[in-house]
VEXPANU-907841 format. One record per residue (C-alpha): residue in one letter; residue number from 1; x, y, z. Coordinates in nm, 4 decimals, padded with zeros to 6 digits. Each point is the difference from the previous one (the first is absolute). Layout:
<atom r="A" k="NUM" c1="X" c2="Y" c3="Z"/>
...
END
This chain:
<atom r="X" k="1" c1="00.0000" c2="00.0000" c3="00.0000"/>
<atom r="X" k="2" c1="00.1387" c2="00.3418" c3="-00.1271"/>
<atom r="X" k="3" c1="-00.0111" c2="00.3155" c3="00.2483"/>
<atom r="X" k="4" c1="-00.2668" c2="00.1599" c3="-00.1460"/>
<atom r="X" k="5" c1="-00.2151" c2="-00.3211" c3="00.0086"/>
<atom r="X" k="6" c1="00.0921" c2="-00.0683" c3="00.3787"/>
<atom r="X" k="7" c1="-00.0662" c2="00.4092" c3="00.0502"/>
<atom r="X" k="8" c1="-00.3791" c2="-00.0396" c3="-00.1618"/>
<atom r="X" k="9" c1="-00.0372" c2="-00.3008" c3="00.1727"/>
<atom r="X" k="10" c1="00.0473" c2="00.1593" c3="00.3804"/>
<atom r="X" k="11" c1="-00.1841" c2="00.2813" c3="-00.0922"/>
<atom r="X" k="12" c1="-00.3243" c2="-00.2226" c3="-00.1398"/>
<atom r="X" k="13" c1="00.0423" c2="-00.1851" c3="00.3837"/>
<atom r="X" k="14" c1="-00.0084" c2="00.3342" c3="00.1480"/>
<atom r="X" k="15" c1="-00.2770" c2="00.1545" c3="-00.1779"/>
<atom r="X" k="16" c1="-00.2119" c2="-00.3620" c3="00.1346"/>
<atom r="X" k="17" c1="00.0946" c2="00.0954" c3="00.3525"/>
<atom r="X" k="18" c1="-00.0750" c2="00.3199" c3="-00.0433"/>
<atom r="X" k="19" c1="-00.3666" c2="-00.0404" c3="-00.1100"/>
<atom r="X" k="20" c1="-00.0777" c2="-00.2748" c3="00.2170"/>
<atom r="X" k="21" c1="00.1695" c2="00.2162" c3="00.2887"/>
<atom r="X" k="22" c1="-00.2316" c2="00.3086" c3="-00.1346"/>
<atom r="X" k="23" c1="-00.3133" c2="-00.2827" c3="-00.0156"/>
<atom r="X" k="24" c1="00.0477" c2="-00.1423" c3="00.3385"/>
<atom r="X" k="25" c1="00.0673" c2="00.3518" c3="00.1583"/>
<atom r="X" k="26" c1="-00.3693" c2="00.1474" c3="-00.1278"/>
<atom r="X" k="27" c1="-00.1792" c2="-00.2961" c3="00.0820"/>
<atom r="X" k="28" c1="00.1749" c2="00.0256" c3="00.3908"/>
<atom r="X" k="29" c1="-00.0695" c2="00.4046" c3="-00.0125"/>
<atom r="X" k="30" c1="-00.3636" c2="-00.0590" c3="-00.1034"/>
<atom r="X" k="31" c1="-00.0426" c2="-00.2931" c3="00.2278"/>
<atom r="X" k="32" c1="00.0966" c2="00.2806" c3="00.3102"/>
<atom r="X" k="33" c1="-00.2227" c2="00.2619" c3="-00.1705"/>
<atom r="X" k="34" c1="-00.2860" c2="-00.2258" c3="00.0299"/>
<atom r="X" k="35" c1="00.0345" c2="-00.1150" c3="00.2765"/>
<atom r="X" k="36" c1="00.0069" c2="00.3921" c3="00.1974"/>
<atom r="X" k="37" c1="-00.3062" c2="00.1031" c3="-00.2015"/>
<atom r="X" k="38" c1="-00.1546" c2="-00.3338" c3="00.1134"/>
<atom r="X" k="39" c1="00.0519" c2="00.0695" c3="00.3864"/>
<atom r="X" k="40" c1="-00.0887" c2="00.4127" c3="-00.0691"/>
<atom r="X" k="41" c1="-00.3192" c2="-00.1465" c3="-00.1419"/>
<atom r="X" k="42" c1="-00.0735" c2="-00.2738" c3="00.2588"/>
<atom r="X" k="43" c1="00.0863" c2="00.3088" c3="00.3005"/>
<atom r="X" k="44" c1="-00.1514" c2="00.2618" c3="-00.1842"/>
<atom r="X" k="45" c1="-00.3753" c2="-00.1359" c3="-00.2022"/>
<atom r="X" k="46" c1="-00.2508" c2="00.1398" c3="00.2231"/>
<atom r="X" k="47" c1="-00.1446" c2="-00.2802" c3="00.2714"/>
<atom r="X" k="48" c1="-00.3634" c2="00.1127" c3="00.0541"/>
<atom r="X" k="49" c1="-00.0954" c2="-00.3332" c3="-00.0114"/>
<atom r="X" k="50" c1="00.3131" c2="-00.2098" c3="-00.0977"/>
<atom r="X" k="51" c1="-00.1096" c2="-00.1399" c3="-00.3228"/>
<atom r="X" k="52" c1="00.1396" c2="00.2576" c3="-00.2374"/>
<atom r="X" k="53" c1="00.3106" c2="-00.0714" c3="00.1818"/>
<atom r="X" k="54" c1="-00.0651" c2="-00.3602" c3="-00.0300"/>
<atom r="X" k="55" c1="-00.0480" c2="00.0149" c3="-00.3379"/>
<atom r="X" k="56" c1="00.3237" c2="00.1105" c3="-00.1109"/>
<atom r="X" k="57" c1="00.2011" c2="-00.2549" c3="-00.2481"/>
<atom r="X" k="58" c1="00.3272" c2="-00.0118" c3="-00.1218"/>
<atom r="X" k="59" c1="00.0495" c2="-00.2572" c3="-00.3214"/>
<atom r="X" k="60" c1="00.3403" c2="-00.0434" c3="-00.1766"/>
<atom r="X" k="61" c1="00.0646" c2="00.0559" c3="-00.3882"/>
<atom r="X" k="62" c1="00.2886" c2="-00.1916" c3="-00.1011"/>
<atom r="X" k="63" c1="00.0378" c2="-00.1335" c3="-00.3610"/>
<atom r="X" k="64" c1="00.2922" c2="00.0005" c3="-00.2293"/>
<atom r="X" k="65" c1="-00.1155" c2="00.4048" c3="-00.1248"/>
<atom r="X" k="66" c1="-00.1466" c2="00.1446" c3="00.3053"/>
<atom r="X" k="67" c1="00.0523" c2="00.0008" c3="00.3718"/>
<atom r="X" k="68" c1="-00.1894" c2="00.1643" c3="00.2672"/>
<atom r="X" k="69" c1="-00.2894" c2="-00.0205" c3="00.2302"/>
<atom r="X" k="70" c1="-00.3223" c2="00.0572" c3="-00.0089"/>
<atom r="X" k="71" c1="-00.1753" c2="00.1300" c3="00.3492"/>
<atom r="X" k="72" c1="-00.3597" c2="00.1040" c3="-00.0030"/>
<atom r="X" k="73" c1="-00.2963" c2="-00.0347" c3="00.2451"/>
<atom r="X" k="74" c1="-00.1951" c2="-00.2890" c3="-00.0782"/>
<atom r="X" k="75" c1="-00.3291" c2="-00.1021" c3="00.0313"/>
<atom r="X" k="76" c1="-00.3367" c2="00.1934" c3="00.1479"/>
<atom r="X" k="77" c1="-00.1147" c2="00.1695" c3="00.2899"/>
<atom r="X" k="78" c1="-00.3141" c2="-00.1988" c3="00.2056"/>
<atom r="X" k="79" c1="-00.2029" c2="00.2758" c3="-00.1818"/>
<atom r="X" k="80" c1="00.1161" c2="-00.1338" c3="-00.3345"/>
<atom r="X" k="81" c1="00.2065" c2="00.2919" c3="-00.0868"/>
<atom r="X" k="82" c1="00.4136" c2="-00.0983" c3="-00.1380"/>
<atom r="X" k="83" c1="00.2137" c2="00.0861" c3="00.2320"/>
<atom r="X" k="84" c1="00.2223" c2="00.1316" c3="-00.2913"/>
<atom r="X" k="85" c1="-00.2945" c2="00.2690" c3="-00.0442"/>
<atom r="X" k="86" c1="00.0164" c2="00.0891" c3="00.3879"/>
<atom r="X" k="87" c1="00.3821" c2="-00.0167" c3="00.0183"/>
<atom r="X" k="88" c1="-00.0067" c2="00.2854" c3="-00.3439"/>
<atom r="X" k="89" c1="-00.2846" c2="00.2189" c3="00.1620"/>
<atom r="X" k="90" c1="00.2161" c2="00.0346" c3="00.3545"/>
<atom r="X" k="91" c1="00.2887" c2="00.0387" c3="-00.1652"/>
<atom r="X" k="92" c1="-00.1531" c2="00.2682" c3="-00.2415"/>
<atom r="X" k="93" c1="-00.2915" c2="00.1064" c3="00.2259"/>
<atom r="X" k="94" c1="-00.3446" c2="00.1684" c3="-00.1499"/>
<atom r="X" k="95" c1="-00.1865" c2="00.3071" c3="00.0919"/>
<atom r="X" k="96" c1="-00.0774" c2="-00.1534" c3="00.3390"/>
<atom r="X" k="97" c1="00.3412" c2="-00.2106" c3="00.0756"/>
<atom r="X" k="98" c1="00.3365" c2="00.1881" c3="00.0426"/>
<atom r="X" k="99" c1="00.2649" c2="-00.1924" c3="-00.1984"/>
<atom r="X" k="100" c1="00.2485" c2="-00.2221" c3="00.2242"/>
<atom r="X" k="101" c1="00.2117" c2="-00.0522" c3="-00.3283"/>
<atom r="X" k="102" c1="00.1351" c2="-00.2953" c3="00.1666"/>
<atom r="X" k="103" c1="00.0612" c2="-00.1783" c3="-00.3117"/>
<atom r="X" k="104" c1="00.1228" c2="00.3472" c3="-00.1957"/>
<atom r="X" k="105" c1="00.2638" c2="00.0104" c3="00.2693"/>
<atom r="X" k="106" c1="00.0964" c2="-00.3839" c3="-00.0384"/>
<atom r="X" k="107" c1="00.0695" c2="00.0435" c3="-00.3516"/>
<atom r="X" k="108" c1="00.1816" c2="00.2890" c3="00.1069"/>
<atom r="X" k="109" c1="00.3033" c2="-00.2473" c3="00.1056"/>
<atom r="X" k="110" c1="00.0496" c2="-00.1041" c3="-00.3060"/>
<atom r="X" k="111" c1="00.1887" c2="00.3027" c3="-00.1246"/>
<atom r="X" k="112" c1="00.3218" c2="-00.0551" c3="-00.0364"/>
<atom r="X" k="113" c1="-00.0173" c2="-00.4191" c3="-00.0659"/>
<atom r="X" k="114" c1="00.2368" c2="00.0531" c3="-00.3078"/>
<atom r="X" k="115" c1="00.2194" c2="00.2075" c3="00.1735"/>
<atom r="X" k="116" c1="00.0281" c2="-00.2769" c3="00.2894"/>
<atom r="X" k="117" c1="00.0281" c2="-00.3018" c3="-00.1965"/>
<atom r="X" k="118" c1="00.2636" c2="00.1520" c3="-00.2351"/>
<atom r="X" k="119" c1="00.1597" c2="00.0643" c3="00.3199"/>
<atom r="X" k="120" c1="-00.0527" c2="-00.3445" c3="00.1213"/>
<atom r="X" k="121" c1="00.1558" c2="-00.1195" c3="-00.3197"/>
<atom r="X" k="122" c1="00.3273" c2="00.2487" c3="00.0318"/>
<atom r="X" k="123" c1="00.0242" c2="-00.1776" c3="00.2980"/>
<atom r="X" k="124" c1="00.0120" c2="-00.3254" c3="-00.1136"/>
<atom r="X" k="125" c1="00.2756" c2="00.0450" c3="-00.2668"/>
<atom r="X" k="126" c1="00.2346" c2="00.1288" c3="00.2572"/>
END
């Protein structure tokens, strides 16, 4: 093997590591991120009864193209009502409910993922 070949051979290994470095690192940041606007939604749904609360779900995405979660409140009130309708009016409020913007500010925590897993991955290079 002549120089150049072993040269473009090391950097085709590296370049592997590298995305499966960057790959792993998102999927750990994201993991984290989750997992905080989980517990800021379990602490912070309003509890009149319990069963918004209750009602809160977390699923994970994970194919070969996407990964993620999916978290929504499942299900309906005793009244019949979807909790995902309740959860959006508190959060929002009406004419008559003052917005708790309890999910708004949730979401809120996501600023910055990119920043923090390219971070994460910087990290793991070292």
């Amino acid at each position: 093997m002549d120089g150049i070949t072993k040269q473009l051979s090391e950097f085709f290994e590296r370049i592997e590591e590298f995305g499966d470095a960057a790959i792993i690192a998102v999927k750990e940041q994201i993991d984290l991120e989750v997992s905080a606007v989980e517990d800021y939604l379990k602490e912070n749904t309003p509890k009149k009864t319990g069963g918004l609360a209750a009602s809160l779900s977390k699923g994970k995405i994970d194919t070969e193209k996407r990964y993620g979660y999916k978290m929504e409140y499942e299900g309906n009130a005793p009244d019949g009502t979807p909790y995902a309708k309740i959860a959006n009016i508190l959060n929002s409020g009406t004419s008559s409910i003052k917005p708790k913007k309890f999910i708004t500010r949730a979401v809120h925590k996501l600023k910055g993922l990119d920043e923090r897993a390219a971070k994460r991955f910087e990290d793991k290079i070292k």
